[in-house]
C-alpha positions in Angstrom: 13.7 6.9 8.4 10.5 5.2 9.0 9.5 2.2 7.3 6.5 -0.3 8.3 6.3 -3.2 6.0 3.2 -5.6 6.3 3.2 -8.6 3.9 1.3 -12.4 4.1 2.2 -15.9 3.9 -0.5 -18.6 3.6 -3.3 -16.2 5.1 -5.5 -13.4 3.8 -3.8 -10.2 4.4 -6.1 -7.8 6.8 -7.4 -5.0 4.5 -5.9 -2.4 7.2 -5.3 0.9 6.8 -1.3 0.8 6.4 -0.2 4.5 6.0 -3.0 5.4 9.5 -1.9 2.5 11.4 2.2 3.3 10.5 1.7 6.7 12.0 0.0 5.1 15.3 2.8 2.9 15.5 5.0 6.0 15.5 2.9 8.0 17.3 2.7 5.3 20.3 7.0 4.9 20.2 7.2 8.3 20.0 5.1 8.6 23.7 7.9 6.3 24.7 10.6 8.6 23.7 11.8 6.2 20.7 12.1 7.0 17.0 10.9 4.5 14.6 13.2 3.2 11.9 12.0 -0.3 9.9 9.1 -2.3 11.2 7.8 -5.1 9.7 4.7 -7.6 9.7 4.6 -10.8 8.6 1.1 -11.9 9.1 1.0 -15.6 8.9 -1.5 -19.3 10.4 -0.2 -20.8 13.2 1.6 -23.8 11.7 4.1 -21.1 10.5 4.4 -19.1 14.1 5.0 -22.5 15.7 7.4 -23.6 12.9 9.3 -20.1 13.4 9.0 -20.4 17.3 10.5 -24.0 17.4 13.4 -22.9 14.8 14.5 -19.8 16.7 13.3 -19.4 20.2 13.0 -23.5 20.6 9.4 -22.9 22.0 6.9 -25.8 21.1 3.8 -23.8 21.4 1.5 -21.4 19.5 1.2 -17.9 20.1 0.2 -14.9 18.9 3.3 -12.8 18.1 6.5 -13.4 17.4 8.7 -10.7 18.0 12.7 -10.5 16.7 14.2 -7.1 17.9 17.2 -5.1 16.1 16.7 -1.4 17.7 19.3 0.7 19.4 19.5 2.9 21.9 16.7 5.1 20.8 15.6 4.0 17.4 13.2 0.8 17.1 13.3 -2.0 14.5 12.0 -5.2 14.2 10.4 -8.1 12.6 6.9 -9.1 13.9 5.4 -12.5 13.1 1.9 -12.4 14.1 -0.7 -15.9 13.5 -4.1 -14.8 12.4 -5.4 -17.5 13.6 -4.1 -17.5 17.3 -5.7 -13.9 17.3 -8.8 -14.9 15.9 -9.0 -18.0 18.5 -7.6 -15.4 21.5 -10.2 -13.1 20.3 -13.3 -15.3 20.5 -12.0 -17.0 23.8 -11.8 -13.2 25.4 -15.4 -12.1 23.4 -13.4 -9.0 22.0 -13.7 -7.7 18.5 -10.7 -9.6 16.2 -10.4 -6.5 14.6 -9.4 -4.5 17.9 -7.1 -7.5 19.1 -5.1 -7.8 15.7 -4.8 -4.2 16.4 -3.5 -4.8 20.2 -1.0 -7.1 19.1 0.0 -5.1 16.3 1.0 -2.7 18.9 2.4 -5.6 21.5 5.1 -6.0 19.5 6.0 -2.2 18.9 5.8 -2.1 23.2 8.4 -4.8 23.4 10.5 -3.3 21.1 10.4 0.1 22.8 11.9 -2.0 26.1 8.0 -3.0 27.8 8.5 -6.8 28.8 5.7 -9.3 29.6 7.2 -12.4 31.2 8.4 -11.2 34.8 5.9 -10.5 37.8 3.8 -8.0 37.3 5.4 -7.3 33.9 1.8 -8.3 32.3 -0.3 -6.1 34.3 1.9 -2.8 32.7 2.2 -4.1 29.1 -1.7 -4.4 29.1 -1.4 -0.7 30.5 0.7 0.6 27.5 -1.3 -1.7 25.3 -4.4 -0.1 26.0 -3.4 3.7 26.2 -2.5 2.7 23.1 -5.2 1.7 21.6 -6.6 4.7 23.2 -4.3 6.6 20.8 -5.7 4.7 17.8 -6.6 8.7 15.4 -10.1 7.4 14.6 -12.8 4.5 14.2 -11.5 3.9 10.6 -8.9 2.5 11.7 -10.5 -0.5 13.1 -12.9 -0.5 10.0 -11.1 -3.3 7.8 -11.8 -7.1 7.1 -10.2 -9.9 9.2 -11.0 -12.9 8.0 -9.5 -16.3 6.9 -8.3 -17.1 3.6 
């Protein structure tokens, strides 16, 4: 059963369109030949990504997304912590719409889940590929029509 959960802690939650942007998520796992069970978003500043990265992964650094993985074989599931702020400041610094990058790393963290890594050579050359087929796969301009924005 599919379940995408998106809740806030100490920011403004994005006013995103949950139910469209559930069945992208889907939609984008399903091109990978995984099912989707319980996905969930905690969108958060980035004192609280770099307290949750120094608690579990030991990391001393911001960063966008955080991502903790409990699929199986064929069935994703997960817990994505993503900083607001890091994607606002990664937005600016690459002169992209925030909107469209929340959305990209929204997705990022579905990709690793569905077994697309980032850290190897040449791993981020092909998660950038499946990050932007899809967006490509995004089912309309509303989707990207909701307020980002600070508290």
């Amino acid at each position: 059963m599919t379940e995408v959960i998106f809740d806030a802690q100490g920011v403004a939650m994005p006013a995103i369109d949950r139910v469209a942007t559930a069945a992208w998520l889907e939609c984008v796992a399903h091109s990978l030949g995984k099912n989707v069970g319980r996905l969930s978003y905690l969108f958060c500043d980035d004192e609280h990504i770099l307290a949750v990265n120094r608690e579990f992964l030991q990391h001393d650094y911001y960063t966008d997304i955080i991502t903790f993985d409990y699929s199986t074989r064929r069935r994703i599931a997960g817990d994505m912590v993503i900083s607001l702020d890091t994607v606002a400041s990664n937005a600016a610094q690459l002169g992209v719409d925030p909107r469209r990058e929340l959305l990209r790393v929204i997705v990022h963290g579905v990709l690793h889940l569905c077994g697309i890594n980032d850290k190897g050579p040449g791993e981020r050359e092909v998660m950038e590929a499946h990050e932007e087929q899809a967006l490509a796969m995004l089912p309309n301009d509303e989707t990207l029509n909701f307020e980002f924005g600070q508290r």
